[in-house]
C-alpha positions as CSV (number, residue, x, y, z in Angstrom):
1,X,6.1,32.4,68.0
2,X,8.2,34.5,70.4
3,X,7.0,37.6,71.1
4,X,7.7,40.6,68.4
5,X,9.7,38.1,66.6
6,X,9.2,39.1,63.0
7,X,6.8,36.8,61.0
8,X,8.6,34.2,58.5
9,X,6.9,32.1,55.9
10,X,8.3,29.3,53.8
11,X,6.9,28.3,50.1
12,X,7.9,24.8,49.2
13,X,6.6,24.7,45.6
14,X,7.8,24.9,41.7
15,X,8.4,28.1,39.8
16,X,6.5,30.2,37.8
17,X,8.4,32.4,35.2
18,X,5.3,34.0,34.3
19,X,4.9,35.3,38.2
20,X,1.6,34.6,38.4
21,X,1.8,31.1,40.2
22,X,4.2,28.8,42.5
23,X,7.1,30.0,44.2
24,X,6.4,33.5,42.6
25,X,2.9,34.2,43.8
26,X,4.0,32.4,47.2
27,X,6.4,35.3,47.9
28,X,5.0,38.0,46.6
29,X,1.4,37.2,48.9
30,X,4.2,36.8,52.2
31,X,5.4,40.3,51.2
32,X,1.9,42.1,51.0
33,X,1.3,40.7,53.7
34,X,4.4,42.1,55.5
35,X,6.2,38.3,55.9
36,X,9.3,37.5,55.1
37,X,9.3,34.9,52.8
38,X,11.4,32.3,52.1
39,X,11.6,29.4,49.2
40,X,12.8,26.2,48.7
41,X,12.1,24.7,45.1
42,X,10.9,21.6,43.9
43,X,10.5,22.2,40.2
44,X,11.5,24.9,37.4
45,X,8.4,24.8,35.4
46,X,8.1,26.4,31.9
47,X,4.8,27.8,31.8
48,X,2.6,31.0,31.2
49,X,-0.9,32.6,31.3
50,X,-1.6,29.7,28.2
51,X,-0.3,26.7,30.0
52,X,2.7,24.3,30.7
53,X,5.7,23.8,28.2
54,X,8.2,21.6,30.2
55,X,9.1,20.7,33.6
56,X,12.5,19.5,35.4
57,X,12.5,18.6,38.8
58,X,15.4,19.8,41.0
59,X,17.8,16.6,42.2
60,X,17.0,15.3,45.2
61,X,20.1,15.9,47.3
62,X,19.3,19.6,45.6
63,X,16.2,19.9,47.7
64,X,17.8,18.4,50.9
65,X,20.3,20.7,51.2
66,X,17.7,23.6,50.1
67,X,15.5,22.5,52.9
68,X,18.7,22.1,55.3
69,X,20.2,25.8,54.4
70,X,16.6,27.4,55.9
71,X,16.1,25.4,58.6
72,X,19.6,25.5,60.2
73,X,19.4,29.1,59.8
74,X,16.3,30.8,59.6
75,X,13.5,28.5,60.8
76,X,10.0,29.7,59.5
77,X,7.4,30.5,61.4
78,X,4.6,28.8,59.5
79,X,5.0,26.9,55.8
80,X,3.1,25.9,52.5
81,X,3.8,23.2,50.6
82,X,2.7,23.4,46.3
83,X,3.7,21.3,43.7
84,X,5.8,18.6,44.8
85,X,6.0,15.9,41.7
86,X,6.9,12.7,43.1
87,X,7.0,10.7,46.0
88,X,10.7,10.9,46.7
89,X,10.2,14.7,47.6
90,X,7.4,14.0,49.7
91,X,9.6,12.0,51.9
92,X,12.6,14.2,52.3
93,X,10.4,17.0,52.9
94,X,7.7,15.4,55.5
95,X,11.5,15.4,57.5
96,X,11.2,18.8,57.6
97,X,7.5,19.3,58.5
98,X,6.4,17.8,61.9
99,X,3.5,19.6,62.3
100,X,5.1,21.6,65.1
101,X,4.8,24.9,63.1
102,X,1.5,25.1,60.9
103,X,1.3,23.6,58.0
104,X,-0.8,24.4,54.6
105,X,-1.1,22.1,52.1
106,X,-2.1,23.3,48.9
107,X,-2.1,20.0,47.1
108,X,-1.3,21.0,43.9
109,X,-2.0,18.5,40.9
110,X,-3.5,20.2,37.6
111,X,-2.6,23.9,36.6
112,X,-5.2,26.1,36.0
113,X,-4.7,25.6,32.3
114,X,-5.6,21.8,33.3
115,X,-1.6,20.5,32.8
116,X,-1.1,17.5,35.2
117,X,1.7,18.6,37.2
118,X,2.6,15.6,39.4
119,X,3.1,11.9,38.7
120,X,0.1,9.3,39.6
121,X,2.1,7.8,42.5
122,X,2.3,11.5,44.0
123,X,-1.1,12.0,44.0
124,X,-1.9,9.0,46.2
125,X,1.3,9.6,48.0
126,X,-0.4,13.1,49.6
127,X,-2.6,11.5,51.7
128,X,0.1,8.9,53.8
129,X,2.7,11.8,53.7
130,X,1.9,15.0,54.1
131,X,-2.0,15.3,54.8
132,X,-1.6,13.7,58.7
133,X,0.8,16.8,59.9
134,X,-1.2,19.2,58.0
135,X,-2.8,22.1,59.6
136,X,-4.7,23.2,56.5
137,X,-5.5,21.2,53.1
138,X,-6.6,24.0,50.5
139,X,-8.0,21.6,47.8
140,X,-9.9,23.0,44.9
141,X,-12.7,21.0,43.3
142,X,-11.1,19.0,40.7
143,X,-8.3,17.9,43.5
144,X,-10.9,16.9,46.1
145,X,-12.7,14.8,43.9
146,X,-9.3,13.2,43.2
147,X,-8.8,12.8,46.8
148,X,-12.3,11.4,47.7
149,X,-12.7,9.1,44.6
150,X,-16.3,11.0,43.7
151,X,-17.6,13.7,41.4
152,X,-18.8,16.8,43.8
153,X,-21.8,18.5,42.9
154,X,-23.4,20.1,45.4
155,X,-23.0,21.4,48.8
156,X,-24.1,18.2,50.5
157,X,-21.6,16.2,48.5
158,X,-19.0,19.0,49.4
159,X,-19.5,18.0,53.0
160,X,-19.1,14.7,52.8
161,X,-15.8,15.6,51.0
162,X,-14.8,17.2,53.7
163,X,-15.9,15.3,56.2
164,X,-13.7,12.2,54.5
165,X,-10.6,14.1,54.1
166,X,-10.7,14.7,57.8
167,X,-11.7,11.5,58.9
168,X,-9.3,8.9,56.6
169,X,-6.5,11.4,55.7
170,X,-5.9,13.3,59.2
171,X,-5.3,17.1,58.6
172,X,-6.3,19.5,61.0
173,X,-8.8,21.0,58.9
174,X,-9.8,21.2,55.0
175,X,-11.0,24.5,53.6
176,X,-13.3,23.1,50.6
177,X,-13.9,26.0,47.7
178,X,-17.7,25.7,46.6
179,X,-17.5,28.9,44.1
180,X,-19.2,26.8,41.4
181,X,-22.4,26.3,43.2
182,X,-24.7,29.6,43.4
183,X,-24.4,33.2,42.4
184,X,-21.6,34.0,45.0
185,X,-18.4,32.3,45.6
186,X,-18.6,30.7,49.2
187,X,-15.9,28.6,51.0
188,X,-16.0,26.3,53.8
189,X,-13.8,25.8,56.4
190,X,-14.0,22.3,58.2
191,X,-12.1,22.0,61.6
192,X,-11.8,18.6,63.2
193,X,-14.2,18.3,66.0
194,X,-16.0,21.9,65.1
195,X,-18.9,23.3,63.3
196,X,-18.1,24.7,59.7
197,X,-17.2,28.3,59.0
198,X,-18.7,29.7,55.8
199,X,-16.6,32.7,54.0
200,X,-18.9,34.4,50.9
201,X,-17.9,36.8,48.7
202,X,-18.8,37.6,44.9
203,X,-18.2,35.7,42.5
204,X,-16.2,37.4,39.5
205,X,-16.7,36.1,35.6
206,X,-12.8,36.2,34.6
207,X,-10.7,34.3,33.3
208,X,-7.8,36.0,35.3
209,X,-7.6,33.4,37.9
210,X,-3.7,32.0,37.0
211,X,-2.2,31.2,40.8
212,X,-5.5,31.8,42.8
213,X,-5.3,28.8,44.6
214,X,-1.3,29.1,45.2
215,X,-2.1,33.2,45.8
216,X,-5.0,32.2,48.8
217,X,-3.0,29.0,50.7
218,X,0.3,31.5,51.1
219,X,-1.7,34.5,52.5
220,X,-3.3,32.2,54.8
221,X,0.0,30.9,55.9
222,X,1.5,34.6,56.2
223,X,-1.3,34.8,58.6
224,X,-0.7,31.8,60.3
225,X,2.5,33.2,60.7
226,X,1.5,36.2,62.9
227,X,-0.2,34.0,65.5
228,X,-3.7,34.6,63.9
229,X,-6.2,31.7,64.5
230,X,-6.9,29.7,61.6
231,X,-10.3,31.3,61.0
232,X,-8.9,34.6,60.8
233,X,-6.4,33.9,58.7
234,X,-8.5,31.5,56.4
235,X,-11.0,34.9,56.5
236,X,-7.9,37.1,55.2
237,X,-7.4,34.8,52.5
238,X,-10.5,34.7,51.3
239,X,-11.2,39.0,51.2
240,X,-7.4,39.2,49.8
241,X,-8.1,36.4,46.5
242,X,-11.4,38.1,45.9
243,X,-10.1,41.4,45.7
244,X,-6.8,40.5,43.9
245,X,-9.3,38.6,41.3
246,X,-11.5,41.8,41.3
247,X,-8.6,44.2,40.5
248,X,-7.2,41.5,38.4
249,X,-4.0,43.5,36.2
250,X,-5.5,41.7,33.3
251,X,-2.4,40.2,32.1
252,X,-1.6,37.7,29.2
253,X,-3.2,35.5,26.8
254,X,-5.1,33.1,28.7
255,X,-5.8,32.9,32.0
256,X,-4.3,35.7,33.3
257,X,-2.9,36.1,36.9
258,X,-4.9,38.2,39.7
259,X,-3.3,40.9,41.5
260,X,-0.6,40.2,44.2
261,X,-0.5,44.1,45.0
262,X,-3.7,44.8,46.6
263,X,-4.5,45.9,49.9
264,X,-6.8,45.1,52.3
């Protein structure tokens, strides 16, 4: 990044009408975090607090020229991919990111409200597309075990998760999210050829957690975005989704979104 060059971030993901996930929570993290965000969508999704209604994937030659219109123009400085629904997608956009600006991956596959978001092909598509030129994957539990073919139950099962995401899938680094094992929530940060970084914090009993894992991948890549080293930004992820959990605006009727207006 050029010196004093203002920060840019771009969101590659489907919408959320409810604000609390997607494209929505993307830009609103860039903004707290004083980035200017940009998005290119893959999918208007119909869904709320409760869960999914109906999804329609943009045309193809739509996203192409979406893709096109920021790159020729306004190239961002670091970018976050979320749901992308089919294999098709994948391809145009793995034209777009060659791992010479970072790259988080937030592979998105189930929503919080446990829809299935992406096709089958999709899912196995992730790891010969867009894993290799990633500089982050952000998987939560249930998309890990997906990704590794086993059920994770503890820490030691965690790291040899991780361990195999690195080794046969070929990101940069996996941050794996162990919040369902002890009384705090800890993550762990894996870098190729590095010892892991643990991040701890409290764990919160809510069911306001709509868009947490979309809400902590773009923060991360606003970070990335201002030259910080991964740890440091993976660190101002982690304090930023625990507080914006903890001050949660307690909105809707299920799982409610956590707060994209806190400050750290």
């Amino acid at each position: 990044m050029k010196q004093n060059s203002f920060p840019t971030a771009l969101t590659i993901a489907g919408t959320d009408p409810s604000g609390g996930a997607g494209i929505m929570a993307d830009l609103k993290s860039f903004q707290a975090r004083q980035v200017y965000g940009m998005a290119v969508v893959t999918s208007v999704v119909a869904q709320n607090t409760m869960g999914v209604r109906c999804i329609q994937n943009v045309d193809l030659p739509m996203l192409e020229e979406q893709l096109a219109s920021v790159f020729e123009d306004i190239p961002p400085v670091a970018l976050k991919t979320g749901m992308i629904p089919n294999v098709e997608m994948m391809r145009i956009i793995r034209k777009y990111v060659d791992g010479s600006v970072p790259y988080v991956m937030d592979p998105v596959m189930v929503a919080t409200s446990g829809d299935h978001l992406i096709d089958q092909k999709a899912r196995d598509q992730f790891k010969a597309e867009l894993m290799p030129v990633a500089t982050l994957v952000t998987p939560n539990l249930s998309e890990a075990e997906y990704l590794v073919g086993f059920k994770i139950e503890s820490e030691t099962e965690l790291e040899k998760a991780a361990q195999q995401i690195l080794k046969e899938m070929g990101p940069k680094a996996v941050i794996m999210k162990g919040g369902h094992f002890g009384e705090t929530a800890k993550d762990y940060l894996y870098i190729k050829g590095e010892s892991c970084i643990t991040y701890e914090s409290p764990r919160y009993d809510t069911p306001h957690t709509h868009g947490t894992g979309c809400t902590f991948s773009a923060v991360i890549t606003a970070e990335l975005s201002k030259g910080k080293a991964l740890p440091e930004a993976v660190g101002i992820g982690k304090d930023f989704i625990s507080k914006a959990i903890k001050e949660n605006p307690g909105l809707g009727k299920g799982h409610g979104p956590v707060n994209h207006m806190v400050t750290l």
